[in-house]
C-alpha positions as semicolon CSV with decimal commas, in nm:
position;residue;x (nm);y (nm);z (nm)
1;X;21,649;7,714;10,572
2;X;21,764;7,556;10,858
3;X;21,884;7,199;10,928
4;X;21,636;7,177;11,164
5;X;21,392;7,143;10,799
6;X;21,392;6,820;10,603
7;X;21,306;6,835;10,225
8;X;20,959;6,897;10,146
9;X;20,853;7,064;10,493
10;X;20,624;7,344;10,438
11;X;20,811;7,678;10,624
12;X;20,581;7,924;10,598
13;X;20,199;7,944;10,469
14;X;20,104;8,339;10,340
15;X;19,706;8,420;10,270
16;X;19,583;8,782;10,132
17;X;19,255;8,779;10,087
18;X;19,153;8,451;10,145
19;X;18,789;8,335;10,274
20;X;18,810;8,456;10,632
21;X;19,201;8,601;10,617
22;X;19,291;8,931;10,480
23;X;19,629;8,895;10,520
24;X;19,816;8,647;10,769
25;X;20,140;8,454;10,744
26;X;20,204;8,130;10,932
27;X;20,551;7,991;11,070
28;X;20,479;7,691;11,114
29;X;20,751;7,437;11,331
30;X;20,966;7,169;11,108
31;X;20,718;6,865;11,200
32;X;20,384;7,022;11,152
33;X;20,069;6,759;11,216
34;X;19,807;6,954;11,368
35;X;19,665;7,302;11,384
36;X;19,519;7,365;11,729
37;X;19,249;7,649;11,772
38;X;18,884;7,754;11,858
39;X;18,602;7,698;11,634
40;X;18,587;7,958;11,410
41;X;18,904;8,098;11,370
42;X;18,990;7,960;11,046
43;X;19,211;7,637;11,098
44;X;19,049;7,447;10,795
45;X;19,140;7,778;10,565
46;X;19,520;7,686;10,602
47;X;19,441;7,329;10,502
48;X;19,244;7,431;10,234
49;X;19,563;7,689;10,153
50;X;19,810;7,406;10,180
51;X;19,530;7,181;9,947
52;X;19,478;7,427;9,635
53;X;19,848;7,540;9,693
54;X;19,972;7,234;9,616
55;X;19,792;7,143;9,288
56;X;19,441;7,001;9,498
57;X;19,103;7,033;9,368
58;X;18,835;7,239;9,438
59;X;18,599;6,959;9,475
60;X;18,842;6,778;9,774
61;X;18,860;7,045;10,026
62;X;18,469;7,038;10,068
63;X;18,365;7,372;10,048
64;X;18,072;7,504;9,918
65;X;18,037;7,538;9,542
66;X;17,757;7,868;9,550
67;X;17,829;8,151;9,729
68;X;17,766;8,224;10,081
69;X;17,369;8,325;10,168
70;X;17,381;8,645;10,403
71;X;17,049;8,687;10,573
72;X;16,987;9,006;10,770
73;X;16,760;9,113;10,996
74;X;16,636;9,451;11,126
75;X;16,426;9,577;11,406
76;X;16,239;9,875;11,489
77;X;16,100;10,098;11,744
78;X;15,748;9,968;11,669
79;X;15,903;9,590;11,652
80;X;15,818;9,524;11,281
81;X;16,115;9,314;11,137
82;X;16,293;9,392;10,835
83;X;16,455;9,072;10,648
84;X;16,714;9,062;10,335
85;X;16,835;8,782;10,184
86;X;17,214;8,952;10,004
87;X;17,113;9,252;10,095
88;X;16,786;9,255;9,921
89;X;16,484;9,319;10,071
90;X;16,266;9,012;10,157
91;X;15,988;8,886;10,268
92;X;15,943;8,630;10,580
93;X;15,791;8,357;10,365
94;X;16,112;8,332;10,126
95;X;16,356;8,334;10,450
96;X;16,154;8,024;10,564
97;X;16,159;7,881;10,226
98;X;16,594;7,950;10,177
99;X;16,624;7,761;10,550
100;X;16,400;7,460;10,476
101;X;16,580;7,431;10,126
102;X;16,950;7,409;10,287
103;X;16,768;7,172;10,565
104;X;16,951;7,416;10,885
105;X;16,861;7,232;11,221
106;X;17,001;7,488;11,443
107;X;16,947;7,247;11,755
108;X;17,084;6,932;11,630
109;X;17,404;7,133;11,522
110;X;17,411;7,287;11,890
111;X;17,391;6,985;12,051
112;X;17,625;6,823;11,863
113;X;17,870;7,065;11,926
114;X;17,822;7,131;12,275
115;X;17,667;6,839;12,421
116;X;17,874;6,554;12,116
117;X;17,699;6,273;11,949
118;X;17,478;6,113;12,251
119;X;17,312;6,437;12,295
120;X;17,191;6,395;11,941
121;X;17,089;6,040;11,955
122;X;16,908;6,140;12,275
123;X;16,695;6,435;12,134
124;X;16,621;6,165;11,860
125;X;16,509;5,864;12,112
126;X;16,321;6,161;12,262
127;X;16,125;6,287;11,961
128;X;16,000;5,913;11,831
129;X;15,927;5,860;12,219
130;X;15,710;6,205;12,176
131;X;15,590;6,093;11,860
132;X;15,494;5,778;11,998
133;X;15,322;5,915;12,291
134;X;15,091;6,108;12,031
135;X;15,028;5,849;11,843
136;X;14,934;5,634;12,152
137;X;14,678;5,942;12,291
138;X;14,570;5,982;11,973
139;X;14,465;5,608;11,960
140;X;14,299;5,677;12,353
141;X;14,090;5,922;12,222
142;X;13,975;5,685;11,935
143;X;13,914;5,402;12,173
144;X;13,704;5,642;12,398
145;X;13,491;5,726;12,105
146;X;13,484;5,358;11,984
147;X;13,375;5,275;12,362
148;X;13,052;5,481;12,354
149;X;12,953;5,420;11,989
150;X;12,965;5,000;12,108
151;X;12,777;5,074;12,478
152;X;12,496;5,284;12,186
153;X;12,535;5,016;11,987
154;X;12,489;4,723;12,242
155;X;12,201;4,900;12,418
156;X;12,063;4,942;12,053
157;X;12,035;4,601;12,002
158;X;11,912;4,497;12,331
159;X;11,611;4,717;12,245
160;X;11,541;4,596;11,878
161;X;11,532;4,234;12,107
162;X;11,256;4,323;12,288
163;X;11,095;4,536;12,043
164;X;11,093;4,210;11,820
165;X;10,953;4,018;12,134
166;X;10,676;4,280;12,154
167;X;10,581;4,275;11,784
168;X;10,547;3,876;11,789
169;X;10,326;3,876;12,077
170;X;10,132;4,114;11,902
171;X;10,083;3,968;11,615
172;X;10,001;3,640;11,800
173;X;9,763;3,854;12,004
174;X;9,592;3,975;11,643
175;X;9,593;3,636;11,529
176;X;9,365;3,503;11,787
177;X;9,125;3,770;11,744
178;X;9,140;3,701;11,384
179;X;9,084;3,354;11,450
180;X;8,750;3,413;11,698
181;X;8,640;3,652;11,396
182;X;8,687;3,380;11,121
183;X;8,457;3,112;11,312
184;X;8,161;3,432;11,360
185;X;8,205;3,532;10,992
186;X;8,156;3,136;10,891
187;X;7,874;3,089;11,092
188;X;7,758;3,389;10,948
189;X;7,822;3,302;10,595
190;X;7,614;2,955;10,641
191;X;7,327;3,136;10,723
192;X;7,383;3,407;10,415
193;X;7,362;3,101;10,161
194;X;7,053;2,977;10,296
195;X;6,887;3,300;10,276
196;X;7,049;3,345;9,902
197;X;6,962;2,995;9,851
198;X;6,563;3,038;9,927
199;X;6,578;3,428;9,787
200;X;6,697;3,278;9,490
201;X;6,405;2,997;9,452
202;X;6,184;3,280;9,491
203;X;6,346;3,555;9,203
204;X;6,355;3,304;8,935
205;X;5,981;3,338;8,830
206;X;6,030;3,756;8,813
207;X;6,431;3,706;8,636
208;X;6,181;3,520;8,358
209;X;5,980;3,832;8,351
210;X;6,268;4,062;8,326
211;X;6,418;3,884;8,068
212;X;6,103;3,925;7,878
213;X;6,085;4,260;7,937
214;X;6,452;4,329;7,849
215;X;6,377;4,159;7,516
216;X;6,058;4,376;7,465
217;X;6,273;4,645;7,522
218;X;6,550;4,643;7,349
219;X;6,282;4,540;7,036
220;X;6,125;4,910;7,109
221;X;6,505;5,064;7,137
222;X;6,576;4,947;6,796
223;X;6,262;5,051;6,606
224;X;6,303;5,412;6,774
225;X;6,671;5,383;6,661
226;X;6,556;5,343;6,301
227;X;6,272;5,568;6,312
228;X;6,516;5,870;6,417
229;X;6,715;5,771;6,134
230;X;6,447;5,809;5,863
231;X;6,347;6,116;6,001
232;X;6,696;6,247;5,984
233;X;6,704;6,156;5,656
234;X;6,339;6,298;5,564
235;X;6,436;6,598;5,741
236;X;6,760;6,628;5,545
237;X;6,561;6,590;5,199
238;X;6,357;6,878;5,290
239;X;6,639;7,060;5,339
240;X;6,785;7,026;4,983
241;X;6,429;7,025;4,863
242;X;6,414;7,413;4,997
243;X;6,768;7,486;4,907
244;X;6,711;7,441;4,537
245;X;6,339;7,529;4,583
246;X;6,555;7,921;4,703
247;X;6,798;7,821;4,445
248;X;6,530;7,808;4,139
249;X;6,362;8,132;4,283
250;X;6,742;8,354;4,251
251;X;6,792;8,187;3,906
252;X;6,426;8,335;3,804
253;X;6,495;8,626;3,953
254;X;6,748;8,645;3,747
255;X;6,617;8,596;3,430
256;X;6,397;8,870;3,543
257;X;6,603;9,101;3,589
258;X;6,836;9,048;3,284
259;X;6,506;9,029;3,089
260;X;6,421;9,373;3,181
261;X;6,752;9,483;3,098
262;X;6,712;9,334;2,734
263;X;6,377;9,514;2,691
264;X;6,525;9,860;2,796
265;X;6,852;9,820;2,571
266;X;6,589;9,688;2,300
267;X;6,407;10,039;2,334
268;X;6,712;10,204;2,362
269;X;6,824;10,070;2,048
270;X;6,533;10,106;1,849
271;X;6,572;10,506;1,917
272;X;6,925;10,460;1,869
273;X;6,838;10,290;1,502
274;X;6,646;10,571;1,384
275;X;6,885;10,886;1,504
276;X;7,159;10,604;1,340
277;X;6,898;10,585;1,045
278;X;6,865;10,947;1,002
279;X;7,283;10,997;1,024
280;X;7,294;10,738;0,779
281;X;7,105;10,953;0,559
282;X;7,302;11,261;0,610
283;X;7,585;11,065;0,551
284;X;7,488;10,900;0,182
285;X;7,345;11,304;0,092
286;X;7,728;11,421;0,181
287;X;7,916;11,141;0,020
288;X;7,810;11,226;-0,303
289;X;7,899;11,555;-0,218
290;X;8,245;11,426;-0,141
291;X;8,260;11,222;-0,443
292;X;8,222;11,487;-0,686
293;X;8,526;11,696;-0,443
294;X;8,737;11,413;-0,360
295;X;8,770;11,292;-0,735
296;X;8,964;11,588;-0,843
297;X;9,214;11,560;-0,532
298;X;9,250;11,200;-0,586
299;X;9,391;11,271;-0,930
300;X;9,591;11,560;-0,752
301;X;9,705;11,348;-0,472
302;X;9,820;11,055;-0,713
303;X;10,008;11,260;-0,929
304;X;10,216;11,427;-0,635
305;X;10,262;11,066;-0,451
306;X;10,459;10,954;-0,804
307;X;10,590;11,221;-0,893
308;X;10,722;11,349;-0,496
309;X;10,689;11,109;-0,230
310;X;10,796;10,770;-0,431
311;X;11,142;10,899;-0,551
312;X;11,212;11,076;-0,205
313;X;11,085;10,698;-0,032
314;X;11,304;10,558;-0,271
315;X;11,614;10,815;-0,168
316;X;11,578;10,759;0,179
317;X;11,541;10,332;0,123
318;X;11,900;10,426;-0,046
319;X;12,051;10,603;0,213
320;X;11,943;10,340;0,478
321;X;12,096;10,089;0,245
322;X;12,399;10,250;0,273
323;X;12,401;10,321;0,618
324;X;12,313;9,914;0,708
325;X;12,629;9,873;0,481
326;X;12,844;10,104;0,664
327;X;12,735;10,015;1,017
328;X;12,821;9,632;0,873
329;X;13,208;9,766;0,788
330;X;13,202;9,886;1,119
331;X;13,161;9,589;1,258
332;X;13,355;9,417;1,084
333;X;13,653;9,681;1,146
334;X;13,561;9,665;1,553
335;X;13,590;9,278;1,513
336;X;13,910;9,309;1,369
337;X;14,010;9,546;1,640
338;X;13,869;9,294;1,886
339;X;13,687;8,983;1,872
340;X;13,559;9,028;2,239
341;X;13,425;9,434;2,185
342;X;13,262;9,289;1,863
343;X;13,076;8,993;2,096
344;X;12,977;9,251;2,374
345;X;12,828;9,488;2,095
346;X;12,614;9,167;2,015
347;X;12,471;9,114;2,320
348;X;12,430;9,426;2,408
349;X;12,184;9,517;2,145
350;X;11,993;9,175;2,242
351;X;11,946;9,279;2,613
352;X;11,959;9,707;2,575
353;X;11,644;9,646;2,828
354;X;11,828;9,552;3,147
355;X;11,993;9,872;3,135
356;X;11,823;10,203;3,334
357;X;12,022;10,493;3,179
358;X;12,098;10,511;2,809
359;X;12,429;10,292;2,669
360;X;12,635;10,404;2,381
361;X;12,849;10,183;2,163
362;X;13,240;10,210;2,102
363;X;13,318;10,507;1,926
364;X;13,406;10,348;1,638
365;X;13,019;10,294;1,586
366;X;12,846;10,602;1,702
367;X;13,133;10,870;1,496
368;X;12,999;10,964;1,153
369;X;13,261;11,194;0,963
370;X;13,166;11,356;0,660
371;X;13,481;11,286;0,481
372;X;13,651;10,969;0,508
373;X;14,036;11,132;0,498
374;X;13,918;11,250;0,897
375;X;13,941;10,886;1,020
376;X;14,297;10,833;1,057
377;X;14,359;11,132;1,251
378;X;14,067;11,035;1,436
379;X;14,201;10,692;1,494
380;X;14,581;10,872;1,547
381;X;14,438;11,079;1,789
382;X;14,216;10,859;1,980
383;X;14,375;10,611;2,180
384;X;14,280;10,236;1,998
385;X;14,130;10,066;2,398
386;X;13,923;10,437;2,358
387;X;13,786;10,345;2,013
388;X;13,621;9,981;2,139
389;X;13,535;10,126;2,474
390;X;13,177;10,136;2,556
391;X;13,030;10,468;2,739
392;X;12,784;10,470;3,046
393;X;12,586;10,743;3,272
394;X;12,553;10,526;3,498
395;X;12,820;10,358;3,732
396;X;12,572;10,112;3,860
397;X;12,469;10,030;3,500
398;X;12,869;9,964;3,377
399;X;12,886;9,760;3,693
400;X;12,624;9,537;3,596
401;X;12,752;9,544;3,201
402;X;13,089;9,469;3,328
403;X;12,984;9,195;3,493
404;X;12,789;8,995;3,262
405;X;13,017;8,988;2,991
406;X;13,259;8,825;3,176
407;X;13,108;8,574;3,322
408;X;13,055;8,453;2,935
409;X;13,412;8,511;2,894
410;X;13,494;8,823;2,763
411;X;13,803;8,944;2,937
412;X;13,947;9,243;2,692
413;X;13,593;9,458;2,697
414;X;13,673;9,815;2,807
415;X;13,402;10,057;2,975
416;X;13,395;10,434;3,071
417;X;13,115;10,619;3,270
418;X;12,998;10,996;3,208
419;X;12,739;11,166;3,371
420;X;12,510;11,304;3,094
421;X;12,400;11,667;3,098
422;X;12,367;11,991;2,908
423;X;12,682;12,062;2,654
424;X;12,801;12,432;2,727
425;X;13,034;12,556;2,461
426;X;13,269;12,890;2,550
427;X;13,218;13,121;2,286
428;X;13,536;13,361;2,305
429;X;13,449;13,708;2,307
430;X;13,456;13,860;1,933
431;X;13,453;14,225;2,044
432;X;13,865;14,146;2,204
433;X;13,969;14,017;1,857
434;X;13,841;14,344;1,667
């Protein structure tokens, strides 16, 4: 460092890769103020380098926060233009869209730098004078329209005027014929009442005679009224005088008839009394017969109803006895298994009827074993839910069982369905066991 340097004098400036500098390096003299140059050629990037290199914000040096927009534009043979907006292909639309949205005015920024500030203000003062002179043309044109409607509108009137004019001389015109026609139809209407007046004078004498005659008239009118109406009513006598007069000749007709059916069933039954007669006869000569027969098989037939058929009637009453007693254990052992299998067995047998295909109760109902000793390996063997279940041929009839008992509450009610059909039993071959 020389002396030429004070303190604090910035002796040389260094950018690599720095917005338009790859690499540069700047000597600057030992009382730097200004940077001289042409537009363009990057004398704000060294104040911008001497700004962020010594501690400056981002925000002072008044550069751009996004990054640079590069829009591109290609031509061909056939002059159809290619744009790309960061090297992406683009339409035309969006290029118009980015410019209006960062507001470019190429012109105002030419002029400004070419022609300075007045050149602006002038291009300004010229477009409001342009604007103006629109506005004022436009405003011509109006007036010219404006001009021709009001000459219409003025010529318009002027001939409503004397159309007015025309129609009140017209109607004055009317009035005085009017007027002329009045005084005629007066003069005429004098001499109508004196004719009415001595036409009148004359009719009353024949008005009295009409009068008369209405009366007379009217008199006549009414007796024909009432005359029609007792002939109606004559005529509608005879008419119920020949309906029952028809009635009374069916009824006796009739009688006829029903009286000729009485005689021939009379004759038929007086030959049917004497073949009945004749039978009877038969029938008194073979009863005897049958008396003198019958009283020795009586006795036979009396002593084989004590001796046979009342004990066996009285066996079998037994056996039902016992049976009635044993179906009533059953139910009591079912209820005991389950109160609600015991309640559908109820109504079951009360509505059997509803059901198409035949129902079968549990098991525990419809199993008769000769000995008792074979229940418990029945009941070991047989699941208990299979014991209470009830047995169907028909799905659609389970469905429907199924159904009613629980809508009146019976939830643990358990229901299979078979198909019924013939029972085939394999008898093994004894001839392999020989």
């Amino acid at each position: 460092n020389s002396g030429e340097y004070k303190p604090g004098s910035i002796y040389r400036i260094a950018l690599e890769n720095f917005v338009t500098y790859k690499q540069v390096e700047l000597y600057p003299g030992p009382s730097l103020n200004v940077i001289i140059g042409p537009n363009g050629t990057g004398k704000s990037t060294f104040v911008c380098a001497i700004i962020l290199g010594l501690c400056g914000k981002t925000s002072v040096i008044g550069r751009a926060k996004k990054k640079n927009v590069i829009i591109t534009r290609s031509f061909n043979v056939k002059e159809v233009s290619m744009w790309y907006i960061d090297h992406k292909t683009s339409r035309e639309k969006q290029v118009q869209e980015l410019i209006a949205s960062l507001n470019i005015q190429l012109l105002r920024s030419t002029l400004s730098a070419v022609g300075g500030h007045n050149s602006v203000t002038q291009l300004e003062e010229l477009i409001s004078a342009r604007n103006q002179q629109r506005g004022l043309n436009t405003t011509l044109e109006s007036n010219a329209q404006l001009k021709v409607s009001i000459e219409a509108m003025n010529e318009r009137k002027d001939i409503e005027h004397k159309i007015e004019i025309c129609e009140k001389k017209k109607l004055w015109i009317e009035y005085h014929e009017l007027r002329e026609k009045v005084v005629e139809y007066c003069n005429d209407k004098k001499e109508a009442d004196k004719l009415v007046k001595s036409h009148q004078t004359k009719m009353k004498p024949l008005e009295n005679i009409v009068a008369t005659s209405k009366a007379k008239i009217n008199k006549c009118e009414e007796s024909k009224l009432k005359a029609g109406r007792h002939i109606h009513s004559l005529h509608e006598q005879v008419k119920n005088k020949l309906k029952t007069c028809q009635n009374f000749e069916y009824t006796l007709k009739d009688i006829e008839n029903t009286f000729q059916e009485k005689m021939e069933q009379y004759q038929n039954r007086e030959t049917e009394l004497t073949a009945a007669k004749n039978k009877l006869q038969k029938l008194m000569a073979d009863k005897e017969k049958l008396v003198e027969t019958a009283g020795d098989e009586k006795l036979d037939v009396q002593y084989d109803l004590e001796n046979n058929v009342v004990p066996q009637m009285r066996l079998f009453q037994n056996r039902i006895r016992n049976l009635e007693d044993v179906n009533e254990k059953r139910l009591e052992v079912l209820r005991s298994y389950s109160e609600d299998a015991y309640n559908a067995v109820t109504w079951l047998r009360e509505n059997r009827s509803m059901f198409q295909q035949p129902v079968y109760e549990p098991m525990m109902l419809e199993i008769n074993l000769k000995d008792k000793k074979f229940a418990r390996y029945l009941e070991a063997t047989v699941a208990s839910r299979d014991l209470v279940a009830f047995t169907f041929e028909s799905t659609q009839d389970m469905n429907l069982f199924m159904k009613h008992v629980r809508s009146i509450g019976l939830k643990r009610v358990n229901a299979v369905c078979s198909q019924g059909g013939p029972v085939i039993v394999n008898k093994p071959d004894i001839s392999q066991l020989r």
